[in-house]
N, C-alpha and C positions, 0 to 999 in steps of 0.2 A: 476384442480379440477376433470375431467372426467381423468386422469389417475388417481389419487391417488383411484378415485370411483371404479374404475376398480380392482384396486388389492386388495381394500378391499373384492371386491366380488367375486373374481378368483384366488387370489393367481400365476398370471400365466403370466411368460412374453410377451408367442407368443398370451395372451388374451390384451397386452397392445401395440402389436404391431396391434393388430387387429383397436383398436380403433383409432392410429395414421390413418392407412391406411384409416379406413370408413371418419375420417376426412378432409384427407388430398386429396385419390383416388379420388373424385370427380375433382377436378381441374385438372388431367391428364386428363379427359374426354370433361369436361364442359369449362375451363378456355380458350381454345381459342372463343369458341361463347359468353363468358363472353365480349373477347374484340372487336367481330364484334360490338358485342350490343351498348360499352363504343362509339365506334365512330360514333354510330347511332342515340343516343339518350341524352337525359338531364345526365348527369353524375354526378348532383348533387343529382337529385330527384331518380334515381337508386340505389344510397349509401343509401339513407334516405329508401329508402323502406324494403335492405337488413339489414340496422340496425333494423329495426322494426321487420323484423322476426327474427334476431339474440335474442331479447328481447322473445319472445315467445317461443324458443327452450328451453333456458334456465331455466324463469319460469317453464316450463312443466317440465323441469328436477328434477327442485327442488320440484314439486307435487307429484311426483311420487317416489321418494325418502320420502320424509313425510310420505306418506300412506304403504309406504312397499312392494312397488311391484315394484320395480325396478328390472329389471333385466338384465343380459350384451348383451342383444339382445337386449334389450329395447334402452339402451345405445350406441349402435352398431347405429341402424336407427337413433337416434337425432343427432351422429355425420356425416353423411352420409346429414342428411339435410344441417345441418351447411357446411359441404365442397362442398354442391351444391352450397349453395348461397354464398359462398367466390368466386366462380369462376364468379359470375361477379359483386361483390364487390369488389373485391381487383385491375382490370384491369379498374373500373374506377376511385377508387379513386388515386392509382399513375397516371392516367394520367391526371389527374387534375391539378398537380402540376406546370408544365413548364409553365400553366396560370396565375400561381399566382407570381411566381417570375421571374427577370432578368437571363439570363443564365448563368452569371460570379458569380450567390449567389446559383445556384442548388446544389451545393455539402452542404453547408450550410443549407439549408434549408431543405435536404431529411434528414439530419443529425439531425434538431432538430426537424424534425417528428417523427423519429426517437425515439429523447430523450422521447416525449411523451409519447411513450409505453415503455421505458426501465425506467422511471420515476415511472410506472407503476408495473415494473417488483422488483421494490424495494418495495413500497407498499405494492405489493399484498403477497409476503413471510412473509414480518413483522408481516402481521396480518393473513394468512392463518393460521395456527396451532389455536392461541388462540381464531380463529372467531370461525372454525370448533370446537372446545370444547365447546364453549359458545353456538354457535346457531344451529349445526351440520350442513353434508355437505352440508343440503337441503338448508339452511342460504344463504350458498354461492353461490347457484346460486341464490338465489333472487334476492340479492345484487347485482349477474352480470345482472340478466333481469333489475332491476331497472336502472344500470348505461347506458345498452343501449338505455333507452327510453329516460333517459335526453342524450345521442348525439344524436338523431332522434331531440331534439327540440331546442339545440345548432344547428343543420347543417340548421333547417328551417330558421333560422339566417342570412345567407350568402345570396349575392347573387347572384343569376342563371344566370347572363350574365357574370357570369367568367367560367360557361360552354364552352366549347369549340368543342362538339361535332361537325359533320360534315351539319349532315342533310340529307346528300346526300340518292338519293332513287334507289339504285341498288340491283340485286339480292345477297344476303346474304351469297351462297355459293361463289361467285366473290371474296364478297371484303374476303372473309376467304381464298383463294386461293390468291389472291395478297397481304396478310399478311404475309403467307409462303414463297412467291416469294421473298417480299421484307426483312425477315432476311435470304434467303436462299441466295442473292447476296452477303450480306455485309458480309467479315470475321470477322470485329469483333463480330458484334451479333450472325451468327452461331456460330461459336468458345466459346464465352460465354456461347450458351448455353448447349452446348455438358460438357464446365469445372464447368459448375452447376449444370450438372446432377451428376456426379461424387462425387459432395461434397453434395449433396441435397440426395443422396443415402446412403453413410455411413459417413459422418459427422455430418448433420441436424440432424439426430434423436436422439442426444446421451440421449437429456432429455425425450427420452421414457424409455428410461433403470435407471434412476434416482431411482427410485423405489426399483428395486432388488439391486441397488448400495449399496442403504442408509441399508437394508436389510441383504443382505449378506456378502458383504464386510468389510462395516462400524461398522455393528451391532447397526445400530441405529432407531428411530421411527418418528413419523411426526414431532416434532421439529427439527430433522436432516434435513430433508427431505424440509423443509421450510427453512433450514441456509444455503444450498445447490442454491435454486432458490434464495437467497437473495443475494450469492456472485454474482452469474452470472446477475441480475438486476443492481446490484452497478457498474461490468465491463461494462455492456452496456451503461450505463449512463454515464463513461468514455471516453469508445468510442465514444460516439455521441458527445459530449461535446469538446472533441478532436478535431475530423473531423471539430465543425461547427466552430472553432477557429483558425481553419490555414488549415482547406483542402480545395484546390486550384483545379481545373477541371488536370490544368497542371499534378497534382502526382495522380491522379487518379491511373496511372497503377502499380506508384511505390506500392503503398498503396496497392491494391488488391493484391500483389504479394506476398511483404513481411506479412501481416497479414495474408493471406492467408496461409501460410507457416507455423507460428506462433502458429494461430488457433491448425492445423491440431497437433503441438507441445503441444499444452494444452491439447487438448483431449486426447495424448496419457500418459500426467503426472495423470491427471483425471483416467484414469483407473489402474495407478500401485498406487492409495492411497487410505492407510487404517486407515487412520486416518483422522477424520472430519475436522481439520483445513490443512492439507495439500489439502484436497478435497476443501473444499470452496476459497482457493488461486488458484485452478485451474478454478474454476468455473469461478473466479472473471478474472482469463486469456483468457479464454473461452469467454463470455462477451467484453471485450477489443478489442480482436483480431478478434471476432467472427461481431461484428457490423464496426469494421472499415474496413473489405472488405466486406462484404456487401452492405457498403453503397458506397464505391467505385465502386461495380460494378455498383450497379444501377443509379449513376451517369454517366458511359461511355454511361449507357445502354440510357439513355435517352437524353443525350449530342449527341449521335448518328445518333437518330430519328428523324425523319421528323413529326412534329406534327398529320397530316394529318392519318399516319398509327402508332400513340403514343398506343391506345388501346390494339390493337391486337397486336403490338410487347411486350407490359406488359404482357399481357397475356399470350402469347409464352413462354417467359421468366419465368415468372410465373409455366409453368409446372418443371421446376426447384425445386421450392418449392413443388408441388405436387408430385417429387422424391421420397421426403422422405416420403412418406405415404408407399412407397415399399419399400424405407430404415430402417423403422420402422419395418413392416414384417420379412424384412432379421437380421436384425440387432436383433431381439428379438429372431429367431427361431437358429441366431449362440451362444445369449446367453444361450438357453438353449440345445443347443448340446454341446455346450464348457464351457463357463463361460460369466459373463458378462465381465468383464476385456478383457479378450482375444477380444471378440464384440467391446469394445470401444477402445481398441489401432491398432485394424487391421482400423475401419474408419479414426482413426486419422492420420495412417502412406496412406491411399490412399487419402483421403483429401490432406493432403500437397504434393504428390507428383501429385495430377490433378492438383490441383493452377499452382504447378512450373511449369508443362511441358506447360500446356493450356497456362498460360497468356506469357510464352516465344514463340511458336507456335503462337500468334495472334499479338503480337507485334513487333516481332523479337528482331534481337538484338539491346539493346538500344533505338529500337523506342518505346518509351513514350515521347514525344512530346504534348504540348496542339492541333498542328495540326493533328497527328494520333487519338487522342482519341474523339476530340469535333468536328469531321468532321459532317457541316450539314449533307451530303449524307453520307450514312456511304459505298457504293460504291468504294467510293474515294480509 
């Protein structure tokens, strides 16, 4: 929604890579004291609090959209808020997880957490176009402030002694310092995150350029533009679906390697299509490939960890995803020096070739092993 706002009010790519960035640049900053916090505190009632202001961003977006005075600096600072409070929203709610399930079902389980939001990502295309005609865009954020307030009273639901935090009462800059320590020993977690940067830089972003895609390429309008995000919600739901039905901790690495590969393959078909049903096949590959190594990683990643330091290594990890707030930047400003096409098959051919070299470089040869990958220490 805050991109398609954008280009109605800018017309301008390197204005839609601004917004990724205000979004996304905070968790390069914020996202490891996100994960000090996650292992110092209630990691329930922390989520609950950042959904509650995710509810309030929102709403606001959609007031000021109403009244006519929105404008892309306005837009600029509400995403900048939102990407503060992701950065310690997001490092505790993955790290919640290893508390709720057995560790032979975690690939299963990120998988259909997973499905939740790509369940979502099908939804929200179906009905974005004809919400936004019917109730315009300000509609849409309501409708997203509203959905946030009811999970603020879904999560008051659970209960807090599957928290897991630590408690422990040390100086702050310490334990963020022996967070680094502790993914700077293990290869596979450094290694990981150097090949997420890679792909969090010019792969991540491709659906900031969605926009001039549907645009210039395509020659199409917000119904395109919504059958586009519908392919790629359908592949992720795939994907997850996939994963939670036979992925095993054991093929973790196979999986990240070859989807990985894949992905990076889709995004480069994605850019040579000029026709709306070759585009949403890719989208829908995209989607596929794009969530089952993903979620493979983040299964080694936390099959890896030592609970104790789960937080801040999420969060580490996590500036992976905050990549692309830079990828988004780069990635807009080669689409308008060059094309967007040109923008989205240069990420797609560096995408696949970081997967391949990184996850052969961390594994070696042939070791994908359940004992390489699910090592408690990841030292080992």
């Amino acid at each position: 929604g805050r991109l398609w706002l954008m280009h109605e009010l800018t017309d301008s790519p390197i204005a839609l890579g601004l917004v990724t960035l205000s979004s996304l640049g905070p968790i390069l900053i914020f996202s490891v004291w996100g994960g000090v916090v996650a292992d110092r505190v209630n990691r329930l009632r922390l989520v609950m609090f950042t959904r509650g202001m995710f509810a309030v961003t929102a709403l606001l977006t959609g007031v000021l959209v109403a009244t006519d005075i929105i404008t892309p600096w306005q837009l600029i600072a509400i995403s900048l808020v939102n990407g503060f409070l992701l950065s310690f929203d997001i490092p505790s709610r993955q790290a919640m997880m290893p508390a709720l399930v057995r560790r032979e079902h975690l690939p299963g389980a990120i998988a259909m957490y997973s499905f939740v939001t790509t369940g979502s990502a099908i939804m929200g295309p179906i009905f974005f176009a004809p919400y936004v005609k019917l109730a315009g865009i300000e509609g849409l954020f309501y409708i997203i402030g509203v959905s946030y307030i009811a999970t603020v009273g879904m999560m008051s639901m659970m209960r807090s002694k599957h928290d897991v935090s630590t408690g422990e009462s040390r100086p702050i800059l310490r334990d963020l310092k022996d967070g680094f320590a502790y993914v700077r020993r293990s290869r596979i977690l450094f290694g990981l995150l150097i090949m997420g940067f890679f792909v969090g830089v010019f792969g991540a972003p491709y659906q900031t350029l969605l926009p001039v895609l549907v645009d210039d390429v395509i020659g199409g309008d917000i119904d395109d533009f919504g059958g586009l995000l519908l392919g790629s919600g359908i592949g992720a739901s795939i994907g997850a679906f996939a994963m939670a039905w036979w992925g095993r901790p054991e093929r973790m690495g196979q999986t990240m390697l070859f989807m990985g590969v894949a992905f990076g393959a889709a995004l480069m078909m994605l850019a040579w299509s000029t026709a709306l049903p070759v585009a949403i096949l890719a989208m829908t590959a995209i989607g596929i490939t794009g969530t089952l190594h993903q979620t493979a990683r983040a299964t080694i990643v936390q099959l890896a960890t030592d609970n104790r330091y789960l937080g801040r290594v999420m969060s580490i990890h996590q500036l992976i995803w905050g990549s692309s707030a830079l990828g988004g930047l780069i990635m807009g400003a080669l689409a308008s020096a060059v094309d967007v096409q040109f923008a989205l098959g240069l990420g797609g051919a560096i995408s696949a070739g970081a997967i391949a070299i990184g996850t052969i470089a961390i594994f070696g040869r042939g070791a994908f092993s359940y004992s390489r990958v699910a090592a408690p220490n990841p030292t080992d």
